[in-house]
N, C-alpha and C positions, 0 to 999 in steps of 0.2 A: 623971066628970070626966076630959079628956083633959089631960095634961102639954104646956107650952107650949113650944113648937119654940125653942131657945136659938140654936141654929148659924144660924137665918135670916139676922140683919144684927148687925153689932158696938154695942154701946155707942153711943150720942150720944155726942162728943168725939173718940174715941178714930177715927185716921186707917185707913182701908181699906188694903189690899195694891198696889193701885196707886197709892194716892198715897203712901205708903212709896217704893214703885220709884220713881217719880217726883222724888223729895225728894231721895234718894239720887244719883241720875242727874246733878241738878243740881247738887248738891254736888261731885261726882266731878271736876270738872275743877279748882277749888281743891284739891280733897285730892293730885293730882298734880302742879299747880303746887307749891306748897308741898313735895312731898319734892325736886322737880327743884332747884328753888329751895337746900334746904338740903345739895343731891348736889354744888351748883355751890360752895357756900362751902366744905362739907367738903372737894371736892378743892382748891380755891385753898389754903385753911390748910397741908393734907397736901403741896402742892409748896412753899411757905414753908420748914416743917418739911423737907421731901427735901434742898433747898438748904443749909438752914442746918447738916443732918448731914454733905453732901459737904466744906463748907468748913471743918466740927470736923474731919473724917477727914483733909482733907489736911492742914491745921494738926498732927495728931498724928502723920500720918507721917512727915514733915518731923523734927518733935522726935524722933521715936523714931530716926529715921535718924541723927539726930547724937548723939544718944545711944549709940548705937551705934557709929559712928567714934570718938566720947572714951573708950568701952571698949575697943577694941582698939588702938588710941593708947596708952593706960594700960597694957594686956599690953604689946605692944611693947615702951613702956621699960622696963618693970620687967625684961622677959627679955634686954633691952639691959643691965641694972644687973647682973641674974645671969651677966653674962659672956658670953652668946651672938653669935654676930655677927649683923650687919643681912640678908643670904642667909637664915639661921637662921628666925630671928624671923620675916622674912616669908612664909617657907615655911611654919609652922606657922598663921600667922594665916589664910593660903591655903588651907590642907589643911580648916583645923576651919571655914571661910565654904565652900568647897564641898561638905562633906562635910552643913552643915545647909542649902544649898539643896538638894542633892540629897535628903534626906530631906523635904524642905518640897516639893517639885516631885511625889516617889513620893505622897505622899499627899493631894497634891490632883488626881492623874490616877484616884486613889482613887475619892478624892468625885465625879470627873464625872463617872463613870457611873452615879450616882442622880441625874441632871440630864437623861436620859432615860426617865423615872418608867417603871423596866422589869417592877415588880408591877403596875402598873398598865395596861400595855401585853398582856401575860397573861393578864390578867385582862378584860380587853377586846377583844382581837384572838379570832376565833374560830377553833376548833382544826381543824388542817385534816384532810381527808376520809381516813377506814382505809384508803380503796383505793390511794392511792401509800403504802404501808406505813409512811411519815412520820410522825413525832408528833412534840411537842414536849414531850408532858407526859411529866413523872419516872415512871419503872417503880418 
């Protein structure tokens, strides 16, 4: 008795390889409508959202600003009440507002130079040729 050749044709019902591809093919331009589709409302929502974070930000800086004026208002008089004169007082409120921009200034000239992703720039650019004796990698 010989054993019956299984692999010849698939099952009754059960759909062939091309008509799988086929099925598939057809489908495919719904299955990219549909992500486009939900790529278009995601970004609508996400600029919604962008806007509505710009207009909290300036709303809070705004507050925060004068918040900041009625603090140094309040030093003021109070070094007014301790006797100082008006020259005084404002020279001190001067010295300590430029002495924290200045520090606010060093440290975000800090930060921008990782706003040139420069491990990554390294790490991507290729290292140039032994023969001009040049390198840039660490000894």
């Amino acid at each position: 008795m010989s054993e019956p050749n299984t692999a010849a044709a698939p099952p009754a019902g059960e759909p062939t390889l091309p008509q799988l591809l086929s099925g598939v093919l057809q489908q495919l331009p719904g299955l990219v409508s549909d992500r486009v589709h939900l790529l278009a409302l995601e970004l609508r929502r996400a600029g919604i959202a962008l806007s509505r974070l710009l207009m909290l930000g300036a709303a809070a800086l705004v507050l925060a600003a004068t918040a900041w004026l009625a603090l140094w208002v309040g030093l003021t008089a109070a070094m007014l009440a301790a006797g100082l004169g008006w020259g005084w007082a404002l020279l001190v409120v001067l010295g300590l507002n430029s002495l924290a921009a200045a520090l606010a200034f060093g440290k975000a000239c800090a930060w921008a130079q990782q706003l040139g992703l420069p491990a990554t720039l390294r790490h991507l650019t290729a290292a140039p040729s032994t023969a001009t004796g040049t390198s840039h990698e660490p000894h």
